[in-house]
DSSP file (Angstrom, degrees, kcal/mol; ACC not computed):
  #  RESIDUE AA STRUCTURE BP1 BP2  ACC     N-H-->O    O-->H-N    N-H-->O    O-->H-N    TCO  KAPPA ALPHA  PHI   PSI    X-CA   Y-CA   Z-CA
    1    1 A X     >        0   0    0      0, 0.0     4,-1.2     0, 0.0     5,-0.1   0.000 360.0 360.0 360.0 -32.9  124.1  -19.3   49.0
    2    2 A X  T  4  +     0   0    0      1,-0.2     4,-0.1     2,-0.2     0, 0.0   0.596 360.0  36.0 -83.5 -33.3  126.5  -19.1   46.4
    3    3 A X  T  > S+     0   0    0      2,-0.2     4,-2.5     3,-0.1     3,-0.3   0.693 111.4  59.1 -83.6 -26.3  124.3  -17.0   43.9
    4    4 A X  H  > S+     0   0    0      1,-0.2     4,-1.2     2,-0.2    -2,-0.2   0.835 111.4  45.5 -67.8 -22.0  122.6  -15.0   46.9
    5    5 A X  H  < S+     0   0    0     -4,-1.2     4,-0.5     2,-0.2    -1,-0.2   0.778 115.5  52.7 -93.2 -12.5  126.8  -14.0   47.5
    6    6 A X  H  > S+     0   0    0     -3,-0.3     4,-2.7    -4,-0.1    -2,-0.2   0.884 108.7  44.4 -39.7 -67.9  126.8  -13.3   43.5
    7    7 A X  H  X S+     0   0    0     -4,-2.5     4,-1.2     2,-0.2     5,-0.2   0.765 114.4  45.5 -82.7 -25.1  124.1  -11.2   43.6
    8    8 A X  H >X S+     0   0    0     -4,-1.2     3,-2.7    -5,-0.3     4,-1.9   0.760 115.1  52.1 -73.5 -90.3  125.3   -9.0   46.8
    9    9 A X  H 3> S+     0   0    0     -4,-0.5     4,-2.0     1,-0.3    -2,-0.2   0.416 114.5  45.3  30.9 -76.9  128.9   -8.9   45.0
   10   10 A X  H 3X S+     0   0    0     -4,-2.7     4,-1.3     2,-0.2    -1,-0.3   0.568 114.9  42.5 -23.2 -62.0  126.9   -7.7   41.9
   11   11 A X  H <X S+     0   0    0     -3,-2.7     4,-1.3    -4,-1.2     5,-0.2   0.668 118.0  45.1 -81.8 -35.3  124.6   -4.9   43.7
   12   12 A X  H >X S+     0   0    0     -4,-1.9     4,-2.8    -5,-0.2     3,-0.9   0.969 115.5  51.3 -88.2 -62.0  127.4   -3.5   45.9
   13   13 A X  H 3X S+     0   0    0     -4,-2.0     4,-1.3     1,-0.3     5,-0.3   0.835 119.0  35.7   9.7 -84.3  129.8   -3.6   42.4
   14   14 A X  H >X S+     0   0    0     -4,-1.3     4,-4.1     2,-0.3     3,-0.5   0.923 116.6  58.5 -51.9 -47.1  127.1   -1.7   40.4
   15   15 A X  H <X S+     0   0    0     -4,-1.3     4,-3.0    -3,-0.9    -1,-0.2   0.974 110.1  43.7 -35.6 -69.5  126.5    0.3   43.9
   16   16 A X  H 3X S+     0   0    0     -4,-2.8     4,-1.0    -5,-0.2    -1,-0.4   0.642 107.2  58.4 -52.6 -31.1  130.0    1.4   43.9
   17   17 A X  H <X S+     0   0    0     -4,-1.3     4,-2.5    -3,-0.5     5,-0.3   0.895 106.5  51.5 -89.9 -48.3  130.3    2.4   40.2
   18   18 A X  H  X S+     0   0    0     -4,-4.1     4,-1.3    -5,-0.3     3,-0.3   0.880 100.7  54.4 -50.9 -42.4  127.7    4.6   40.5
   19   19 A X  H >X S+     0   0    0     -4,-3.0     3,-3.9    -5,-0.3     4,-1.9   0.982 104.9  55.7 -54.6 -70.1  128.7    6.5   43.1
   20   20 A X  H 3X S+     0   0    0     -4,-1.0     4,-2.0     1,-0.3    -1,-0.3   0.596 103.8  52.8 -48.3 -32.8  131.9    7.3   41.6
   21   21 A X  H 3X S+     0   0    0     -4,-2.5     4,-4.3    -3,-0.3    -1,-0.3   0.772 114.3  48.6 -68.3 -21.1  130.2    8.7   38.3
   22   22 A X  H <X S+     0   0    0     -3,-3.9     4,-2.1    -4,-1.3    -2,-0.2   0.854 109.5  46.1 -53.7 -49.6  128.3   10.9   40.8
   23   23 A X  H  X S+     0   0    0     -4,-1.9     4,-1.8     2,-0.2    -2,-0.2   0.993 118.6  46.8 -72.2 -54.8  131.4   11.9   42.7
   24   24 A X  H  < S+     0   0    0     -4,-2.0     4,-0.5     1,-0.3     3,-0.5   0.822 113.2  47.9 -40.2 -54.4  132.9   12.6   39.0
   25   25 A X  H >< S+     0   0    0     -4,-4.3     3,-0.6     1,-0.2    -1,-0.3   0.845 111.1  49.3 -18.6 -54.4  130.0   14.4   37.9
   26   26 A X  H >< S+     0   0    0     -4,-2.1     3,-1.6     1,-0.3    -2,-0.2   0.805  96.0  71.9 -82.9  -5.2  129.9   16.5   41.1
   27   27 A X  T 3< S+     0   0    0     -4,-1.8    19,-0.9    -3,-0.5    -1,-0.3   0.933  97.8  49.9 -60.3 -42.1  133.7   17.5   40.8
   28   28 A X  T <  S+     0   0    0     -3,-0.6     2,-0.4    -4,-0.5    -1,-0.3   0.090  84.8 120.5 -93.0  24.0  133.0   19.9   37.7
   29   29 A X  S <  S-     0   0    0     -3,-1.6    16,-1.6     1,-0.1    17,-0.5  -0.770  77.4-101.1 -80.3 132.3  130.0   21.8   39.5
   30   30 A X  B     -A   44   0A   0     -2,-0.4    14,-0.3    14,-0.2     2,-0.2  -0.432  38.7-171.7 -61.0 139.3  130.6   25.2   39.8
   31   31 A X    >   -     0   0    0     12,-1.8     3,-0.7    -2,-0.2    15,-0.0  -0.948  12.1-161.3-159.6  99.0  131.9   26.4   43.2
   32   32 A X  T 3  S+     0   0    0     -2,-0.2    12,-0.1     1,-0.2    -2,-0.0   0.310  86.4  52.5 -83.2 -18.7  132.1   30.4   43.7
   33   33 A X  T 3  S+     0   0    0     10,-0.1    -1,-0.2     3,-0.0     2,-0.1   0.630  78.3 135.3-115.1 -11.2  134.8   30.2   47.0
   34   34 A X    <   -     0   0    0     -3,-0.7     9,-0.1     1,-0.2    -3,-0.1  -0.320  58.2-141.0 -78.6 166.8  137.3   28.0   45.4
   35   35 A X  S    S+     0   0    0      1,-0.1     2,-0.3    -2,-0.1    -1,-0.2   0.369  75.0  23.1-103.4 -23.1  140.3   28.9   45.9
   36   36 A X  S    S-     0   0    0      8,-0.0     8,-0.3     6,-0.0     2,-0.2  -0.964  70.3-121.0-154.4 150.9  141.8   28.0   42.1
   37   37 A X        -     0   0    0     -2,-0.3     6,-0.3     6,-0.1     2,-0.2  -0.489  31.2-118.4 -78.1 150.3  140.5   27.7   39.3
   38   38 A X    >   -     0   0    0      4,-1.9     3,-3.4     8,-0.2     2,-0.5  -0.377  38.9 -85.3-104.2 156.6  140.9   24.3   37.4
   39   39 A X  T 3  S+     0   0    0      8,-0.6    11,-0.1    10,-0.6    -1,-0.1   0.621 126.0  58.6 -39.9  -9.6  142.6   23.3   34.0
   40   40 A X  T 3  S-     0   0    0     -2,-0.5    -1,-0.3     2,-0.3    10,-0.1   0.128 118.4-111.3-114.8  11.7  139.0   24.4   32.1
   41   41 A X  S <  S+     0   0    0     -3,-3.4     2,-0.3     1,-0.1    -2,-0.1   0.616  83.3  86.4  86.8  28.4  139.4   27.9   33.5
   42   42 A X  S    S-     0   0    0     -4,-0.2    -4,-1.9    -6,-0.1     2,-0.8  -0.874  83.2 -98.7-127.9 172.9  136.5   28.5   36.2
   43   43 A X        -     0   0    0     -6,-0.3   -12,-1.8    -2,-0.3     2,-0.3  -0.803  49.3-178.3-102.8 128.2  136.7   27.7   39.7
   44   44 A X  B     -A   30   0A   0     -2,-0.8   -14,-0.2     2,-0.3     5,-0.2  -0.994  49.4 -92.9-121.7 136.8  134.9   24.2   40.7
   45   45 A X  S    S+     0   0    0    -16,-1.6     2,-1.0    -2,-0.3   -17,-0.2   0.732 121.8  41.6 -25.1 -17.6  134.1   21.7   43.8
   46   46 A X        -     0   0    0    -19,-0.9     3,-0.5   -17,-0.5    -2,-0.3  -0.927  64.6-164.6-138.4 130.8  137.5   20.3   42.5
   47   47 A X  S    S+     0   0    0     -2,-1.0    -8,-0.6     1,-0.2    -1,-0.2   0.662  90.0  60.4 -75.2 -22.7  140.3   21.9   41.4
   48   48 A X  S  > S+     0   0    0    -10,-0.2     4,-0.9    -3,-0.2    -1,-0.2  -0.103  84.3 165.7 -97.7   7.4  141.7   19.1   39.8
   49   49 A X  T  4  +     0   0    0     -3,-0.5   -10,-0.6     1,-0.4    -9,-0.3  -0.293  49.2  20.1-164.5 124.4  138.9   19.0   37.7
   50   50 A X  T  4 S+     0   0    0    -11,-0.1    -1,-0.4    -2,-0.1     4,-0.3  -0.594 121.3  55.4 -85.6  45.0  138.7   17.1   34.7
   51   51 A X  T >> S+     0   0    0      2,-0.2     3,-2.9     1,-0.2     4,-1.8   0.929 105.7  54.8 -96.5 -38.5  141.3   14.9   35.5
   52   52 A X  H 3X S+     0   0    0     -4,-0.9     4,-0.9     1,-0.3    -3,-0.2   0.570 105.6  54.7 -75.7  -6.5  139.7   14.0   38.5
   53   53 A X  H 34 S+     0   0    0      2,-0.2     4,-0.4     1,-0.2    -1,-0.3   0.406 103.1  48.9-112.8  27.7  136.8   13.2   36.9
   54   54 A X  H <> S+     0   0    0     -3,-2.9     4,-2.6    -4,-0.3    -2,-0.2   0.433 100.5  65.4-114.3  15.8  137.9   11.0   34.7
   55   55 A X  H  X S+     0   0    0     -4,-1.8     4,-1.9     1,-0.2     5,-0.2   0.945 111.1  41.7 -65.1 -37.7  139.8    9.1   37.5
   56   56 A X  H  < S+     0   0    0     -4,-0.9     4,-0.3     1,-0.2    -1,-0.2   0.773 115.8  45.8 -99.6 -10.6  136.3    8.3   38.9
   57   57 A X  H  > S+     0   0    0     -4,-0.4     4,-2.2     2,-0.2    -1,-0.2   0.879 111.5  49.9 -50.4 -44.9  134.6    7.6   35.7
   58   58 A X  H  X S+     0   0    0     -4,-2.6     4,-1.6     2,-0.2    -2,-0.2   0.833 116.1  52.7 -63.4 -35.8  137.7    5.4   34.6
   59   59 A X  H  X S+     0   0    0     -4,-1.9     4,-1.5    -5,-0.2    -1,-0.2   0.732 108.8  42.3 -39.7 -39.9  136.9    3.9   38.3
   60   60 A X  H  > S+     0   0    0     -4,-0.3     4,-2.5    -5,-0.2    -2,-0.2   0.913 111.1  60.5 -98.2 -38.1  133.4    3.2   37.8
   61   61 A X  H  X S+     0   0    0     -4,-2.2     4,-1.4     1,-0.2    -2,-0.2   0.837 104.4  49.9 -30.2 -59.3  134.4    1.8   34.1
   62   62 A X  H  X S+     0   0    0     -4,-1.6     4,-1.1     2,-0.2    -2,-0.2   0.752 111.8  47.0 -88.0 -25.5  136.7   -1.0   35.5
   63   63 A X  H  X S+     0   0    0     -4,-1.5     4,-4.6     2,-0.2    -2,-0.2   0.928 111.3  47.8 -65.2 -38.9  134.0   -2.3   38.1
   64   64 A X  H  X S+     0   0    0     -4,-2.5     4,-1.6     2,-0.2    -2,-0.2   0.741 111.2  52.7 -80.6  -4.8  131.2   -2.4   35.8
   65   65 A X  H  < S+     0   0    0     -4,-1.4     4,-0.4    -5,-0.2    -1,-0.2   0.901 114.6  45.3 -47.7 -51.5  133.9   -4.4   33.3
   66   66 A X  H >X S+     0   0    0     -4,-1.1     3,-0.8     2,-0.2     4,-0.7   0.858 112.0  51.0 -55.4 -56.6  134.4   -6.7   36.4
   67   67 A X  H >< S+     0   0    0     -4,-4.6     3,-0.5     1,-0.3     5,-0.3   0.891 108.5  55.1 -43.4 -51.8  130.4   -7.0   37.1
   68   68 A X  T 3< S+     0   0    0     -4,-1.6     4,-0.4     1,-0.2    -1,-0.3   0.637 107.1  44.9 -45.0 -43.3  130.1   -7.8   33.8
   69   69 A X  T <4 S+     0   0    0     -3,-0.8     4,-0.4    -4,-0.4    -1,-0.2   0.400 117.6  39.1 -93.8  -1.2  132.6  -10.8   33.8
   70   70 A X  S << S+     0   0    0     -4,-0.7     4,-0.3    -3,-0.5    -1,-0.2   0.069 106.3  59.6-122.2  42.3  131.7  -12.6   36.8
   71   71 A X  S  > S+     0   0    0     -3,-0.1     4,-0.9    -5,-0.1    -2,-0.2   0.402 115.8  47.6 -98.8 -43.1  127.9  -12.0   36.4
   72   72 A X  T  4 S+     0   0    0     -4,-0.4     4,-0.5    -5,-0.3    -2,-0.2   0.825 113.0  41.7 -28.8 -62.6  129.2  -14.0   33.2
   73   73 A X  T >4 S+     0   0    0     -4,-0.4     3,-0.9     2,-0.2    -3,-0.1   0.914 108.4  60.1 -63.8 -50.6  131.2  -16.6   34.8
   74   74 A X  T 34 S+     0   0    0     -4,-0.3    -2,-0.2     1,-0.3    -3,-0.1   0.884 102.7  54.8 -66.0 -94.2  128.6  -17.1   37.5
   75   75 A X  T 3<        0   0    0     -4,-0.9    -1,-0.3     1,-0.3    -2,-0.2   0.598 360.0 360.0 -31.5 -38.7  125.9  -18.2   34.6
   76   76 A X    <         0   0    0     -3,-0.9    -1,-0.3    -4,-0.5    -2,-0.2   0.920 360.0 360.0-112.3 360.0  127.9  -20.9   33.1
């Protein structure tokens, strides 16, 4: 039971990191109705844009750091 709660842990970890390079990705898509334009000079899904994407990369960075060290621990 204790590696089957590893390996969910693990999968939801990884799950989670991904999304969050997605959501980072999609912040810098171009987006024609917002409303200001963002520190790299066109207007995109995020305004905030690229600081907000590297908040969710830097996000997605520190889980799969985490994944990494107790998929680690758990082996020895």
């Amino acid at each position: 039971m204790n590696t089957t709660h590893h390996r969910l842990k693990s999968t939801a970890m990884a799950v989670t990191a991904w999304l969050l390079v997605l959501a980072g990705a999609g912040t810098l898509v171009p987006w024609a109705q917002a409303t200001e334009t963002n520190v790299i000079g066109y207007r995109s899904l995020c305004s905030f844009a690229p600081f907000s994407t590297l908040i969710c990369l830097m996000g997605a960075n520190i889980l799969l750091t985490l994944r990494k060290r107790l998929t680690a621990a758990s082996e020895e």
